[in-house]
C-alpha positions as CSV (number, residue, x, y, z in Angstrom):
1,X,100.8,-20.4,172.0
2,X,103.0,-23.4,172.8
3,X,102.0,-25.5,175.7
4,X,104.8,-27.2,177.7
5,X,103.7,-31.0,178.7
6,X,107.3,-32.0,179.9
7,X,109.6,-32.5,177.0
8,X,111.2,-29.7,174.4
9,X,112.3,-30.1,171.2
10,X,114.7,-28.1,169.3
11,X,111.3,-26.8,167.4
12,X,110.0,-25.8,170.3
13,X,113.0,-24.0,171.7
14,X,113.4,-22.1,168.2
15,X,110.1,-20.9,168.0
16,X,109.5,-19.8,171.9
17,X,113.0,-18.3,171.6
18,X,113.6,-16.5,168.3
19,X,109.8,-16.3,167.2
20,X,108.9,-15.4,170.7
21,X,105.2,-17.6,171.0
22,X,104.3,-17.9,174.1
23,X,103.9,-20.9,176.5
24,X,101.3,-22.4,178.2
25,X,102.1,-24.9,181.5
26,X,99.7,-28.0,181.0
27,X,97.2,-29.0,183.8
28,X,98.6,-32.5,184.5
29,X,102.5,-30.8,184.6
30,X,101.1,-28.6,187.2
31,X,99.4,-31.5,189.1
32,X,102.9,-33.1,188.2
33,X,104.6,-30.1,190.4
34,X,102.5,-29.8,193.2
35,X,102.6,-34.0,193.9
36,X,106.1,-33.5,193.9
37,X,106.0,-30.6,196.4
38,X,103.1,-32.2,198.6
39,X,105.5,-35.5,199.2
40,X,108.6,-33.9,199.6
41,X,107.3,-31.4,202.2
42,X,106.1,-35.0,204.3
43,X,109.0,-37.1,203.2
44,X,111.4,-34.5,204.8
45,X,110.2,-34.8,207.8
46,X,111.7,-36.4,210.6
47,X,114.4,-37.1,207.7
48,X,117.6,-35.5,206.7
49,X,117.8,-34.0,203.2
50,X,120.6,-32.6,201.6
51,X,119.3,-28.8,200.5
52,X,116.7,-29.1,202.6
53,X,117.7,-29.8,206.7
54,X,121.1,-29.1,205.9
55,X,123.5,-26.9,204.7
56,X,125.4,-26.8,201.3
57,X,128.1,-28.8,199.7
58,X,131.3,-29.3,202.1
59,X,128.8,-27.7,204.7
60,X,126.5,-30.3,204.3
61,X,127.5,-31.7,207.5
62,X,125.8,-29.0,209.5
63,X,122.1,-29.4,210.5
64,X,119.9,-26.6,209.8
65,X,117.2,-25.6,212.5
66,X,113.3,-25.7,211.3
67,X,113.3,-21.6,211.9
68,X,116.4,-21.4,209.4
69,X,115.3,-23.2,206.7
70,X,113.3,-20.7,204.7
71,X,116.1,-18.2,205.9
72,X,118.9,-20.3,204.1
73,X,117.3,-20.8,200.6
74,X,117.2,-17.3,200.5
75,X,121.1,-17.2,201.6
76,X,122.5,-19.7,199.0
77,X,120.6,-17.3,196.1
78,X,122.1,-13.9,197.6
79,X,125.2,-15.2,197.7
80,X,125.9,-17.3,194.9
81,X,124.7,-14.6,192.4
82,X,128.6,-13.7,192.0
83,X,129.0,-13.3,188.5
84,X,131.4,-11.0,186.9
85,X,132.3,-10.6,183.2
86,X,130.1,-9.7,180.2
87,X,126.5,-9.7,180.5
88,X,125.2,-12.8,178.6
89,X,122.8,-11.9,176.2
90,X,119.0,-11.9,176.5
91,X,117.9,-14.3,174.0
92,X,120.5,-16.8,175.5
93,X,119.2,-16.0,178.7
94,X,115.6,-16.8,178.0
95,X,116.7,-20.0,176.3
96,X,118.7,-20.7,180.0
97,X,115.4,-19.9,181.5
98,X,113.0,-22.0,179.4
99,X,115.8,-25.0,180.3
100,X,115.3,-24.2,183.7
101,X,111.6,-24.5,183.6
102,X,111.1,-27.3,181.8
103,X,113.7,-29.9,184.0
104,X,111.3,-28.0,186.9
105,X,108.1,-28.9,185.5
106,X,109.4,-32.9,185.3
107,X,108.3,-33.3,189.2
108,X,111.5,-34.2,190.2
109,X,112.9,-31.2,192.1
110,X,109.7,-30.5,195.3
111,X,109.6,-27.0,194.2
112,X,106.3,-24.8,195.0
113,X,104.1,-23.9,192.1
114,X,104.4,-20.7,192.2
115,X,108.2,-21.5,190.6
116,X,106.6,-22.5,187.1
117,X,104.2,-19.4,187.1
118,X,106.4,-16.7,187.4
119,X,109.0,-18.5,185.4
120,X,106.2,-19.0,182.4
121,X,105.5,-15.0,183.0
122,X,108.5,-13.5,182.8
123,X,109.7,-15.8,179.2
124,X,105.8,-14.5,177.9
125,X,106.9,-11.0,178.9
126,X,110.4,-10.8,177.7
127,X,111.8,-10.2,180.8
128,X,115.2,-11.5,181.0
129,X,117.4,-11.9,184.0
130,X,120.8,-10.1,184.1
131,X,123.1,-12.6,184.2
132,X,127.3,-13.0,183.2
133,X,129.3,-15.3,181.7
134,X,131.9,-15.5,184.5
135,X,131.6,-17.3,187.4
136,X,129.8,-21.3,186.8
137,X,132.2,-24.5,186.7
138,X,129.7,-26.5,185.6
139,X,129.8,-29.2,188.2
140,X,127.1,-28.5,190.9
141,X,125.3,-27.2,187.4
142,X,125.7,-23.1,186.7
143,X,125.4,-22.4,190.3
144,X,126.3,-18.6,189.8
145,X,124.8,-17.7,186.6
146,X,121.3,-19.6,188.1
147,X,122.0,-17.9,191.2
148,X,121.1,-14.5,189.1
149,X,118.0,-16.3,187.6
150,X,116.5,-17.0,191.1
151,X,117.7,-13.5,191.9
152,X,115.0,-12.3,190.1
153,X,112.6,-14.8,190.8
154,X,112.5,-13.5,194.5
155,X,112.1,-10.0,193.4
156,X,115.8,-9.1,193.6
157,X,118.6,-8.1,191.1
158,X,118.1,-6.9,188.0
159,X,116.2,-7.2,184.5
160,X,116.4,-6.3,181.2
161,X,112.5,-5.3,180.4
162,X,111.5,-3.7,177.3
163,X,115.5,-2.8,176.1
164,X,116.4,-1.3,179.3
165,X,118.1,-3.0,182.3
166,X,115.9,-2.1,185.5
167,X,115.8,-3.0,189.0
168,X,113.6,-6.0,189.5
169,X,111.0,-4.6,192.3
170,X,110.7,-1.8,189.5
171,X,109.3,-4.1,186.7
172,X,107.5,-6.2,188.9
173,X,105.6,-3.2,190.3
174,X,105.2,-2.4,186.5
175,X,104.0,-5.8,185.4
176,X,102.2,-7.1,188.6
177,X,104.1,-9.7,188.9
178,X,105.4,-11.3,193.2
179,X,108.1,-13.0,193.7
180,X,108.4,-16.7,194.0
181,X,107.1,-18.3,197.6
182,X,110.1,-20.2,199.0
183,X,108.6,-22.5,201.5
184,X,110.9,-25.7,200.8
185,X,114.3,-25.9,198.8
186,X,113.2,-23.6,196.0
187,X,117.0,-22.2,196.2
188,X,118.7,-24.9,195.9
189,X,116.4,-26.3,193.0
190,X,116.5,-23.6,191.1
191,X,120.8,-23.2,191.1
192,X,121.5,-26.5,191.3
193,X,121.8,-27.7,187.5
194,X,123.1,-27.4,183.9
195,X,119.9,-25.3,182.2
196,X,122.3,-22.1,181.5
197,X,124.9,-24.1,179.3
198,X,122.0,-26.2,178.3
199,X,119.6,-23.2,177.0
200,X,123.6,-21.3,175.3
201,X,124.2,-24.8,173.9
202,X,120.8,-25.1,171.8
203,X,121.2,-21.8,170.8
204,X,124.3,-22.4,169.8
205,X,123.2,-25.9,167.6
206,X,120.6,-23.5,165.8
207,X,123.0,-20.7,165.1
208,X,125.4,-23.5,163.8
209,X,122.6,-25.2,161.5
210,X,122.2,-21.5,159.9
211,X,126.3,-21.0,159.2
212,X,126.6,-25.0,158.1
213,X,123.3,-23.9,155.3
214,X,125.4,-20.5,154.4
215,X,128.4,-22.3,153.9
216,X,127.2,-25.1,151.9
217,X,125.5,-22.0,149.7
218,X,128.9,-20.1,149.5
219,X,130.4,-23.8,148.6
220,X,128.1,-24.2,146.0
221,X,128.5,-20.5,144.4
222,X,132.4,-20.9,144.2
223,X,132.2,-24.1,142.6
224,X,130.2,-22.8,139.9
225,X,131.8,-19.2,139.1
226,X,135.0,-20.9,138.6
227,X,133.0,-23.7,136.6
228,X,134.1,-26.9,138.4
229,X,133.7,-30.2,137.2
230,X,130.8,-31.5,138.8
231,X,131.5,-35.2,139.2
232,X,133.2,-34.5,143.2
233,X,129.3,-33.9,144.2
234,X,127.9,-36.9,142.4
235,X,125.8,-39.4,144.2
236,X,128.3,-42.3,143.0
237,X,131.4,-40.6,143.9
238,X,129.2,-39.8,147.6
239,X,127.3,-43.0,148.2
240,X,131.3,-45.1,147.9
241,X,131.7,-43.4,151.5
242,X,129.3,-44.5,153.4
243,X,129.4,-41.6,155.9
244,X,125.6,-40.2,155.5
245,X,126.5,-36.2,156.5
246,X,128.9,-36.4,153.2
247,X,125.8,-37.7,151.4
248,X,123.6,-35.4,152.6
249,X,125.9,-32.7,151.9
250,X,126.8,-33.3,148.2
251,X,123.2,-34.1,147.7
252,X,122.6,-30.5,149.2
253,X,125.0,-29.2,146.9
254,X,123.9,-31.3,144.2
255,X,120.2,-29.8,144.9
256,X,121.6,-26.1,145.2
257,X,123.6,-26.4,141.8
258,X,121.2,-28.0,139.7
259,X,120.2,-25.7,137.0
260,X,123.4,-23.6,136.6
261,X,124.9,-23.8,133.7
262,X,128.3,-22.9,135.0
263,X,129.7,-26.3,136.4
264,X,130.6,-28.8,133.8
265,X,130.7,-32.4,133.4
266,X,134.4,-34.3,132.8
267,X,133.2,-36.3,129.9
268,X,132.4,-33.3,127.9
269,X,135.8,-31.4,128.5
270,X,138.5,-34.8,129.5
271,X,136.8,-37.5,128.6
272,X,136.2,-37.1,124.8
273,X,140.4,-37.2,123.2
274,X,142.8,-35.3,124.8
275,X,145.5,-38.1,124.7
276,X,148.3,-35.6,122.6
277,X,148.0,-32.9,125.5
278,X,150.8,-33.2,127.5
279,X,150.3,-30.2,130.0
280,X,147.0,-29.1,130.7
281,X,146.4,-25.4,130.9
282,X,143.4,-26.0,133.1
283,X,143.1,-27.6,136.5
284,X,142.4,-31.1,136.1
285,X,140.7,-31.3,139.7
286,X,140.1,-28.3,142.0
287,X,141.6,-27.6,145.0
288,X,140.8,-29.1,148.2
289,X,138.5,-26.1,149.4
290,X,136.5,-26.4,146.4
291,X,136.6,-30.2,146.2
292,X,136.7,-31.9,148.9
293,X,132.9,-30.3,150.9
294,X,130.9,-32.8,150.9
295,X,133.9,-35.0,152.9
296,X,134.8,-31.5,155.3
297,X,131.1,-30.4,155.5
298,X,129.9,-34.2,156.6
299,X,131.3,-34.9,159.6
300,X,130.6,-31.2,160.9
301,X,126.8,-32.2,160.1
302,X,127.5,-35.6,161.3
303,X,128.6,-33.8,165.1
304,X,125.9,-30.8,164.4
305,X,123.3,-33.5,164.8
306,X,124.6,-35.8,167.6
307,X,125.2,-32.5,169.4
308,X,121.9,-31.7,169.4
309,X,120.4,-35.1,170.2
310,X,122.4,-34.6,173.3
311,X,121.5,-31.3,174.2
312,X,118.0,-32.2,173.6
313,X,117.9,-34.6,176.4
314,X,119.9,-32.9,178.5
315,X,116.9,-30.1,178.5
316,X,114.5,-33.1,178.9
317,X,116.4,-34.4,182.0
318,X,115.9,-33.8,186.2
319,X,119.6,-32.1,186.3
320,X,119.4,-31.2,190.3
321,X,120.3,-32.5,193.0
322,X,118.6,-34.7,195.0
323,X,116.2,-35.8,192.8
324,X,112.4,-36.3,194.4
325,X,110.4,-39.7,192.8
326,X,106.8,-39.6,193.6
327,X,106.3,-42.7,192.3
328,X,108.9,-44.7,194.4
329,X,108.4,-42.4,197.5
330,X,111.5,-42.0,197.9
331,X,114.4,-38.8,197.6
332,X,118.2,-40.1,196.2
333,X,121.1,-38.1,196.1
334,X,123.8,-38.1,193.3
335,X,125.3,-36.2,191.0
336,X,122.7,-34.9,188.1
337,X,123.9,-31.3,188.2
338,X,127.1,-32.3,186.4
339,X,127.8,-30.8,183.1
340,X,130.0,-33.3,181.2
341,X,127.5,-34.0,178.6
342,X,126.7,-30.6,177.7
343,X,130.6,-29.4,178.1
344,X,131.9,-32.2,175.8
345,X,129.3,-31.7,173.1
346,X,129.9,-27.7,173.5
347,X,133.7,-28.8,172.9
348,X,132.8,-30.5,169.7
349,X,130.6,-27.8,167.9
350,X,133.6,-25.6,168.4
351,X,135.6,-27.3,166.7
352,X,133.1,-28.1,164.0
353,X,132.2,-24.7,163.5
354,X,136.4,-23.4,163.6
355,X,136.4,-26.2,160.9
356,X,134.0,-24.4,158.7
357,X,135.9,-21.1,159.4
358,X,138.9,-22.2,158.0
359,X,137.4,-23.3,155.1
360,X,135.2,-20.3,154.2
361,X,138.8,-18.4,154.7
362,X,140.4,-20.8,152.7
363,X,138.1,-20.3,149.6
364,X,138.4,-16.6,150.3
365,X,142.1,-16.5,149.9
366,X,140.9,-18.6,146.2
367,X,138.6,-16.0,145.2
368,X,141.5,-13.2,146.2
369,X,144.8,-14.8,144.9
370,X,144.6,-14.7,141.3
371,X,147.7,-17.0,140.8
372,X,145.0,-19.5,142.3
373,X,142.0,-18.9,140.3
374,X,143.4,-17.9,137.1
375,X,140.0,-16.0,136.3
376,X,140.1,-12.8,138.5
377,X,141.9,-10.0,139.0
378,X,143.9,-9.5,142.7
379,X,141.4,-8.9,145.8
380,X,138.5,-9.0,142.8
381,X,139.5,-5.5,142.5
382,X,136.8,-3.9,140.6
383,X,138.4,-0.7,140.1
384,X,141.8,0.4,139.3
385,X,144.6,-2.0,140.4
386,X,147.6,0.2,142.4
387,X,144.9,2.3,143.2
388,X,141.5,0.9,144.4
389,X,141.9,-2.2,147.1
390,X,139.1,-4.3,146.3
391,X,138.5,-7.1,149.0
392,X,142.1,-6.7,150.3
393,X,141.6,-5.3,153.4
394,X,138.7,-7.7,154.5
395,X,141.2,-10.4,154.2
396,X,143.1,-9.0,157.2
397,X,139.6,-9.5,159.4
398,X,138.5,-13.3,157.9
399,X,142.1,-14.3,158.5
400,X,142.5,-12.8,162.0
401,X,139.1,-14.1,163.2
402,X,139.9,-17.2,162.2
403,X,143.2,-17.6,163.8
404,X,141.1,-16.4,167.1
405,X,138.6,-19.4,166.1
406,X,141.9,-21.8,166.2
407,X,143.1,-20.7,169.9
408,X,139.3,-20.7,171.1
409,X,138.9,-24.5,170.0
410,X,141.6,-25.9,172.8
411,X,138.6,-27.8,174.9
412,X,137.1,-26.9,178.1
413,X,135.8,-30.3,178.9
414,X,139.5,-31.7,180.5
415,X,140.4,-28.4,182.3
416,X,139.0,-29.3,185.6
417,X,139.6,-27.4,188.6
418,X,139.0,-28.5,192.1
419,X,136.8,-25.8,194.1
420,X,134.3,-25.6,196.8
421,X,136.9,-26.9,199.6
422,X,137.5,-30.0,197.0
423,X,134.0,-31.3,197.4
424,X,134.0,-30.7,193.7
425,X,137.1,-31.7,192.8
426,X,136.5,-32.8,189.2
427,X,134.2,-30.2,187.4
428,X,132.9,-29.7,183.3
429,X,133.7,-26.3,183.2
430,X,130.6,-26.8,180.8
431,X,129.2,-22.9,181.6
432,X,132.3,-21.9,179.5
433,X,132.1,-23.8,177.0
434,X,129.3,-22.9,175.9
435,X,130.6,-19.6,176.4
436,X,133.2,-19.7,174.5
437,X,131.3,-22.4,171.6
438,X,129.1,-18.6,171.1
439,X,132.0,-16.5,170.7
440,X,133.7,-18.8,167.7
441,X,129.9,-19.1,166.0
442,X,129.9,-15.5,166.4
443,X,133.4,-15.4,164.5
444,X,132.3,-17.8,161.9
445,X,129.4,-15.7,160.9
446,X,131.9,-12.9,160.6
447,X,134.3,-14.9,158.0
448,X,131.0,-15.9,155.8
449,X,130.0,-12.6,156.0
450,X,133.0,-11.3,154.2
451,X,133.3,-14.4,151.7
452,X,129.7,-13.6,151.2
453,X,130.3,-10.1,149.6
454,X,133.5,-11.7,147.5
455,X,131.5,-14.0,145.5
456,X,129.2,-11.5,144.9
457,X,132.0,-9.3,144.3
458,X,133.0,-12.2,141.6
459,X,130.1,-12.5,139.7
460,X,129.9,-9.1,138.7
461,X,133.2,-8.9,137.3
462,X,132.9,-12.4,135.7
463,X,129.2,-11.1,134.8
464,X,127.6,-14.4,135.4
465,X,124.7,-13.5,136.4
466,X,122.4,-14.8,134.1
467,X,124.4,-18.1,134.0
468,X,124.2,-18.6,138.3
469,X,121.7,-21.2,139.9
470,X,118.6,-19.5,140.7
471,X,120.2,-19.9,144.6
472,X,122.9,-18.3,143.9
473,X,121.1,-15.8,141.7
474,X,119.3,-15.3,145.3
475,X,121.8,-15.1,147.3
476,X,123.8,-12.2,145.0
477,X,120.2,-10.3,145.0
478,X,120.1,-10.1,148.5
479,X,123.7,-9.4,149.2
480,X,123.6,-6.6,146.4
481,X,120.7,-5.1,148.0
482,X,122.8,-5.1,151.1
483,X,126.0,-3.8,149.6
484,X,127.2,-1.9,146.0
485,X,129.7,-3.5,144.0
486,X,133.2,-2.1,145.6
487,X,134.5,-0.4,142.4
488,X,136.7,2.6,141.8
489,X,135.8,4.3,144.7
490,X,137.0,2.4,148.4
491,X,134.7,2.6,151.2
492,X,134.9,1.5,154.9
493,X,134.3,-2.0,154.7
494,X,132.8,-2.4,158.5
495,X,129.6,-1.5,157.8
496,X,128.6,-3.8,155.3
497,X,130.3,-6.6,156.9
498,X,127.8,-6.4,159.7
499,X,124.8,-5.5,157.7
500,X,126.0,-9.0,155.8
501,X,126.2,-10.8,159.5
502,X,123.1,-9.8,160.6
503,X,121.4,-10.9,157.6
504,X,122.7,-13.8,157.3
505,X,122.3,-14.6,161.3
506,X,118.6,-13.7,160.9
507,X,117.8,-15.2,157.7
508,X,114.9,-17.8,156.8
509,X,116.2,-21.4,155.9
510,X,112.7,-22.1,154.2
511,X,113.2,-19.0,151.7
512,X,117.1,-20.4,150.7
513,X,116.3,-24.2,151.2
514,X,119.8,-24.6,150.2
515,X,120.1,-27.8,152.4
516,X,118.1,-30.6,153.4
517,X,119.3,-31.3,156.4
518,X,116.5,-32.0,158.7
């Protein structure tokens, strides 16, 4: 059991999210929360405070009676939960919802105690809101998709509970669980921030972390089955640029590489007489895709890391609005709930992780043009060519995929719209961003997927498997396990794609260790 004291790290998110431990509130967070609630219930008094006395953006203006108050939290929850579109998935949701909690617990947002409880309940019993990716503009936070959250959190909407999507009041029965007590501005604090493109986002950071490992693997593999001078990857060549993600990365590859005895060094081959040669039958460097990694591959871990720095304190920050400080004894009102952090950064991993799907297509096109490699046959067409297809038709889906990848990296972060009467007239439209960031990860683990089974398609018909790394030797074991070689006999190709995906999505960086990026 994790217990939460205040601040998150990406550690923490992976292992409440995809290993599912549970969480723990600590005492002096609780005692944290219910300060915050205790001053803010006297401070309001005799006061006017936005969310609390009055009504909501442009209808701020209007004073709300003491015997509405209660009555209008409840109203801005009902009628903000207006999403349309695809339902966002549960694990991204719990992520949104562990965001939510944590900016809650910082005692800056008055909200009753009985918030953090049912919000620690429902991540320990994996039940996840039912929430869509239509509808937030980021700027006032994800009011809609949030509005859904608090849905549930005052026994409404619906659920997903134990792989079924239920009624709230149902599961709640079930579980034994009652709603939150809204005796303050529990509505507006629980809407009014950027936890659901916050929680997508570090998803998103960990998925991209897992494709950046696979393709440094799949980078490594190709440069070795077509035996590639070595000397591109060399810590002298590397440590001249003084960028440290191309360090890391050619030391990554360096470490993934090192006892094949496929690659080959230029002074044993170029640099020992071949002054009367005057055309070289072999490439005297290899192609770009094969080349230059380390200097393609750096600056997407350079980004990968900065991305998540941000995104770390985003989830580590009071994101509502206004913002309570005990301390001070005071309430200030600003703009916290914006989502330009979170929408930039989302803007950048897309483009990083579009960069490594044009890559991973471009050495795929290596592997299947043989008036590029010069070493295998078309498609690495292991049965009869004319007749048997090989890795042909995959190369429709890597190249198409990409090209969706290309479109879906235009940013979000300058496509404001004005809304809400104007009174957000410049918004992040960071909700879909991160959106959209998923959808081109998703993609990219597509494309690896089917340069996955081509190398492994390669080495058998180059039978090089006793000569591999002991990574590679790895990854071909697992992949084979996963699917035959394609031979004389062609087979729908969709199945194994996704088997390839999945495993690949779901895999164990400590059991590959193909990187040391951390």
């Amino acid at each position: 059991m994790l217990t939460i004291k205040g601040k998150l790290g990406i550690e923490d998110f992976y292992r409440i999210i995809f290993k599912e431990e549970s969480i723990l509130i600590n005492k002096d967070v609780l005692a944290t929360v219910e300060n915050s609630f205790n001053f803010l219930s006297k401070f309001s008094q005799n006061k006017i405070i936005y969310g609390v006395n009055t009504g909501f953006g442009p209808m701020a203006q209007y004073k709300i009676n003491d015997s509405d108050r209660i009555q209008l939290q409840y109203n801005l929850i009902r009628s903000h939960a207006s999403g349309t579109g695809n339902l966002i998935p549960e694990q991204y949701v719990k992520a949104a919802m562990l965001a939510r909690l944590n900016t809650l617990s910082l005692g800056h947002s008055g909200v009753h105690i009985s918030v953090i409880e049912l919000m620690t309940s429902l991540i320990n019993k994996n039940i996840t809101p039912v929430i869509f990716e239509h509808g937030g503009v980021g700027a006032s936070g994800d009011l809609v998709q949030l509005a859904h959250i608090a849905l549930v959190l005052i026994g409404e909407g619906e659920v997903f509970y134990k792989g079924e999507r239920r009624p709230t009041e149902e599961v709640f029965k079930i579980e034994n669980l009652k709603p939150i007590t809204i005796t303050l501005r529990e509505g507006l604090a629980l809407i009014n921030g950027t936890s659901v493109m916050t929680g997508i986002g570090l998803i998103n950071t960990i998925n991209t972390r897992k494709l950046l490992d696979w393709m440094i693997c799949c980078s490594s593999a190709i440069n070795e089955i077509v035996q590639a001078y070595d000397d591109h990857l060399s810590l002298e060549l590397n440590q001249s640029k003084k960028h440290k993600g191309q360090q890391q990365i050619a030391k990554s590859m360096r470490n993934h590489l090192k006892d094949s005895t496929l690659t080959r060094k230029r002074e044993h081959h170029l640099y020992n007489g071949n002054n009367e040669v005057t055309v070289f039958e072999e490439k005297v460097q290899e192609y770009y895709s094969l080349r230059c990694v380390p200097q393609i591959l750096g600056p997407v871990l350079d980004t990968l890391n900065n991305v998540e720095k941000i995104l770390i304190e985003e989830v580590n920050s009071a994101n509502d609005n206004p913002i309570v400080d005990v301390e001070k004894e005071h309430v200030y009102h600003g703009g916290n709930f914006h989502g330009d952090y979170v929408s930039l950064e989302m803007d950048k991993l897309k483009l990083i992780v579009t960069k490594m799907s044009m890559l991973a297509e471009r050495q795929l096109n290596y592997l299947l043009n043989p008036n590029l490699n010069n070493i295998l046959p078309p498609f690495v067409n292991l049965g009869k060519l004319g007749l048997n297809f090989g890795m042909q038709g995959v190369q429709f889906t890597a190249t198409s995929t990409t090209a969706e990848n290309q479109m879906l990296s235009n940013p979000m972060y300058v496509h404001s719209i004005p809304n809400n009467n104007d009174n957000q007239d410049i918004v992040s439209m960071g909700t879909n961003a991160a959106n959209i960031t998923k959808k081109v990860i998703e993609n990219t683990f597509e494309v690896l997927a089917i340069e996955t089974i081509t190398i492994v398609q390669a080495i058998e018909y180059l039978k090089v498997q006793d000569k591999i790394s002991s990574k590679t030797r790895k990854m071909y074991d697992d992949i084979r396990n996963l699917v035959p070689p394609i031979s004389d006999k062609d087979v729908p190709m969709y199945p194994y794609v996704n088997k390839v995906k999945n495993f690949i999505l779901n895999f164990e960086e400590e059991i590959y260790a193909c990187t040391e990026l951390n």
